[in-house]
N, C-alpha and C positions, 0 to 999 in steps of 0.2 A: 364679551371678553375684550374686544375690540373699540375704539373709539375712531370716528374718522376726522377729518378734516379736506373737506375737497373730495379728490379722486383717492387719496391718500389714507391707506389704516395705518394708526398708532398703537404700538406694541406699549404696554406702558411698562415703566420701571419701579425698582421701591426704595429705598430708602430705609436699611434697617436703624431705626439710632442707638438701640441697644446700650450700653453703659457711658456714652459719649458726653454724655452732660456731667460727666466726671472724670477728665484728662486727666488729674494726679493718683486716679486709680487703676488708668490701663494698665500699668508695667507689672505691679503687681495681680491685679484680676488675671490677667493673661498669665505669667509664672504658674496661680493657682489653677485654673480651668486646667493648665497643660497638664500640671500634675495629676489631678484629677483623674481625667481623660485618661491618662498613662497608666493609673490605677486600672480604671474600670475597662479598657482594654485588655491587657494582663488578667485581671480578678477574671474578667468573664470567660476569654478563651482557654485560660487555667481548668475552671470549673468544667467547660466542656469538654478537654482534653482528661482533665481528671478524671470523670464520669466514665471515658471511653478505656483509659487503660485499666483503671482497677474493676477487676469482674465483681468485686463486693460488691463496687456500688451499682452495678444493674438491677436497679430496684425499680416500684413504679414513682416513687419518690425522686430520687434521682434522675429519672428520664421527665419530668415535669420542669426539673430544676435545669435541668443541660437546657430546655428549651426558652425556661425565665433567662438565662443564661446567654442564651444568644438573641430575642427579645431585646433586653438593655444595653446586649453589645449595639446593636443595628439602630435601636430608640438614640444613646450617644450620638453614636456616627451624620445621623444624618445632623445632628444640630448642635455637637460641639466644634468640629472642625472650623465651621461657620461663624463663630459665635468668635472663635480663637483669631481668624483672618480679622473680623471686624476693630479686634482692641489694637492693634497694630498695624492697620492702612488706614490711609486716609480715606479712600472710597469705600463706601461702605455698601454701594447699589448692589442690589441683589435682580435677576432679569426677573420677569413676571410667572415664565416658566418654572424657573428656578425656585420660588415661593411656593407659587403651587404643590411642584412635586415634594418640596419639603415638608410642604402640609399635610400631601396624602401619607408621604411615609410615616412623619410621627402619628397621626390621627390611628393609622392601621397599628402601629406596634401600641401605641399607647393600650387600645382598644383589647389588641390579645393579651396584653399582660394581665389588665382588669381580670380578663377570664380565665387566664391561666391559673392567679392568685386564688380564683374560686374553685379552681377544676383542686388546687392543690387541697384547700382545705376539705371537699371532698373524701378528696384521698386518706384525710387524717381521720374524717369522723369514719369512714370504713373500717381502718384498720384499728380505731380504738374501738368502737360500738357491735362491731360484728366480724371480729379477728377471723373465724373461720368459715367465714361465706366470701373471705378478703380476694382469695386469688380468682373465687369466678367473677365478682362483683369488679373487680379491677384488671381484667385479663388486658394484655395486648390491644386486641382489637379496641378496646374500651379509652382505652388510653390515645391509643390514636386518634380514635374517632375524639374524643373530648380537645386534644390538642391542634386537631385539626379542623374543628368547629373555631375553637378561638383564634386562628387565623383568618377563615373564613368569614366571620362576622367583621373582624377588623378591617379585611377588604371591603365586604357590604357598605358598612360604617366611612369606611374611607372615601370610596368610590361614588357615593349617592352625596358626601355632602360635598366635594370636589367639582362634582358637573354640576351643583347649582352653584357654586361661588363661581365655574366658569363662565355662568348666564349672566353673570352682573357685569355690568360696564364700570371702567375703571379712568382715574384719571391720567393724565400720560406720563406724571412723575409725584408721586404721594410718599411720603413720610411716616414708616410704620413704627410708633411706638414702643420697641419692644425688639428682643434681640432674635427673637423667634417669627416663623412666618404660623402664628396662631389662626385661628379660625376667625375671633374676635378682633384682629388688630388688622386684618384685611378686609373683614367686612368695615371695619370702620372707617376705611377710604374710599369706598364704595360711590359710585356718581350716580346708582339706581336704587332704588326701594330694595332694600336687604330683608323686609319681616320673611320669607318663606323661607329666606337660609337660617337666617337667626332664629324662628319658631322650628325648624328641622334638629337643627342642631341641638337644640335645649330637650327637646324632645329622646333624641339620642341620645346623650348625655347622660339626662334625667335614670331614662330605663337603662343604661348599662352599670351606673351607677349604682340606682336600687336592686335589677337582681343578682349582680353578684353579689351584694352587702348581701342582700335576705340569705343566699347558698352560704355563705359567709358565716352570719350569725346563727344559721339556723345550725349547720355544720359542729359551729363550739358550742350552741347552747348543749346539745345531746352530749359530746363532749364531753361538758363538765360535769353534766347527770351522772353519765356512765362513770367517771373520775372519781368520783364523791362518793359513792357505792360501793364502791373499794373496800378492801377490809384494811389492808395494809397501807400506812403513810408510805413506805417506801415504793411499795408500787406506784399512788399515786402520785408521787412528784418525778418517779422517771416517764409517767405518762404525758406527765406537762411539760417536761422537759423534751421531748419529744416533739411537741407543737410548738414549741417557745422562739425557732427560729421565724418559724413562719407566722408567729402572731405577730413576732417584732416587725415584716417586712411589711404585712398587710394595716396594719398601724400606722407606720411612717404613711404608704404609699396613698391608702384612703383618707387618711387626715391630711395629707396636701391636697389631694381634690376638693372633701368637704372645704378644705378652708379656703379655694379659690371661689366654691360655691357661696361661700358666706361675706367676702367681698361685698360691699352695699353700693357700689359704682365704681366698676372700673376704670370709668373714665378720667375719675380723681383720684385713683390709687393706682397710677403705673408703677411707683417704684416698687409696693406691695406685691404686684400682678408679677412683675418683674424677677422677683427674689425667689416668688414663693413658685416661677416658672423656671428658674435655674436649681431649685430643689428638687422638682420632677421629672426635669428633663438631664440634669448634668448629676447629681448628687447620688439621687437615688438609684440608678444602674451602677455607681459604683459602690454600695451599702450595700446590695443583694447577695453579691458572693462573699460579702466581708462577715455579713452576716450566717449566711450559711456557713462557710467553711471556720469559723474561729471556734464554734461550738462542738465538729464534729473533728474528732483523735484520726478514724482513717482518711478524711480530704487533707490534713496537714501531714500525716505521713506519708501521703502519695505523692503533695505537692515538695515535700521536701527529697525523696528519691528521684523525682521528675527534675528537678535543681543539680542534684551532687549526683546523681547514678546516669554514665552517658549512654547504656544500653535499654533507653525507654521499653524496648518492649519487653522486658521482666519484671519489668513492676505488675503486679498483682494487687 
C-alpha cells in the first residue's frame, strides 16, 4: 500500500480526471448530476418511507423494494457527491483512503443489488407459478435470510477484493481515468503486478453476474410457461403486468454491465467506460423508484397524501 523513500513512507494520492477534459461542460454536467442526485434522493427515501406508512404495501414485494430502495440511495451517495465536488473545483485529488473506501462501498452495494434484483425475480416466479405454496415458500424468515445473504456476499465481494488492491504498491500521485474510484482504473496505476486482483476480480464479476442472470432467466422462463397457459388474455396481461416493473429495472441494470463487459479495451474507450459508468452508478438508482412507483395507483396515492396531508401518520 505504501511506497517508501529513505526512512520515509508515502501515502499516495489520486487524481480523479473525471469529465475535466471538457471545461465547457462542467456548468452544465454539474446543474444535471445535481438534479439527478436530488431526484434519486427524494425517489428513494420516498419509496422507503412509503413502504413504511401504507400497511398495503407490507408485502414480500415491497419489503425487497424498500431494501433496492435504500441500496441505490447509499450506491448514489457514495459516488455522486464526489463526482458533483469534482465539476466545480479545481482540485480534484481524492486521498488513497478515500478511493479505497469509495471502492468498497460501491463494490458491496453494487454487488447486493445484483442479488436483490434476483431475490426479487424469485419472488415473482413464486407468486405467479405456485400462488398457493406463496406464503410458506416466501415467509419472513425467507425474505430476511435472502436479503441478508445479498448484503453479506457484497461484503465478501467487497472485502477480499479491497485487501488485495491494498497489497499492491502505488505510485505517490497517479491520474485515475475516470470520475469514479473503479476496481479497473486503480489497478491501472498500480507500480506492482495486478494479475491476482485483476484474475479475482473478473472471477467475481464473471460468477455474480452469471448466477443471478441464470435465478434471473430461469425465474421468467417458468414465468412465461405458467403465463401462456392461461386460458384468459386478460388474466394473462395483468400477470405481466405485474412483472413489467421489474423486467424494465433488471434490463436497464444487466444490459449496463453486459455492455461494460463487452467493451473490447478499456483502455481506449474511457469516454465509453465513462458514460456507460455514470449510467450505473448515478442514473440508474434514480430510474428504480421512478420505475416502480409510476406504474403502481397505491405508491402515487401515498406519495401524494405524504405531500398535501400534514398528519403522516393516517395515511394508510
Amino acid at each position: 500500500m505504501l511506497l517508501t523513500e529513505g526512512n520515509h513512507s508515502i501515502i499516495p494520492t489520486f487524481i480523479l480526471l473525471g469529465f475535466s477534459e471538457y471545461p465547457e461542460l462542467r456548468v452544465p454536467l454539474f446543474l444535471v448530476f445535481l438534479s439527478i442526485y436530488t431526484v434519486t434522493v427524494v425517489g428513494n427515501l420516498g419509496m422507503i418511507i412509503i413502504t413504511k406508512v401504507n400497511s398495503k404495501l407490507h408485502t414480500v414485494m415491497y419489503f425487497f423494494l424498500s431494501h433496492l430502495s435504500f441500496v441505490d440511495f447509499c450506491f448514489s451517495t457514495v459516488v455522486t457527491p464526489k463526482l458533483l465536488e469534482n465539476l466545480i473545483a479545481e482540485d480534484r485529488t481524492i486521498s488513497f483512503s478515500g478511493c479505497i473506501v469509495q471502492f468498497c462501498f460501491t463494490c458491496l452495494f453494487g454487488v447486493a443489488e445484483t442479488f436483490l434484483l434476483a431475490a426479487m425475480a424469485y419472488d415473482r416466479f413464486v407468486a405467479v407459478c405456485s400462488p398457493l405454496l406463496y406464503a410458506a415458500a416466501m415467509s419472513p424468515k425467507r425474505c430476511a435470510l435472502l436479503v441478508a445473504g445479498s448484503y453479506s456476499w457484497g461484503v465478501v465481494c467487497s472485502m477480499t477484493l479491497t485487501y488485495f488492491l491494498l497489497a499492491l504498491s502505488y505510485c505517490k500521485s497517479s491520474t485515475l481515468n475516470n470520475f469514479i474510484c473503479d476496481h479497473s482504473v486503480i489497478v491501472s496505476v498500480s507500480c506492482s503486478d495486478p494479475y491476482i486482483t485483476q484474475m479475482l476480480c473478473s472471477i467475481i464479476a464473471i460468477f455474480n453476474e452469471a448466477s443471478s442472470l441464470v435465478i434471473i432467466l430461469m425465474s421468467y422462463m417458468f414465468i412465461f410457461i405458467t403465463v401462456m397457459g392461461m386460458p384468459s388474455a386478460s388474466g394473462r396481461w395483468k400477470t405481466f403486468s405485474t412483472c413489467a416493473s421489474h423486467l424494465t429495472s433488471i434490463s436497464i441494470f444487466h444490459g449496463t454491465i453486459l455492455f461494460l463487459f463487452c467493451i473490447p479495451n478499456p483502455k481506449t474507450s474511457w469516454l465509453t467506460v465513462k458514460v456507460t459508468s455514470v449510467f450505473y452508478t448515478v442514473l440508474i438508482p434514480m430510474l428504480n423508484p421512478l420505475i416502480y412507483s409510476l406504474r403502481n395507483k397505491e405508491v402515487k396515492n401515498t406519495f401524494t397524501r405524504l405531500l398535501f396531508t400534514k398528519p403522516l401518520c393516517h395515511s394508510t
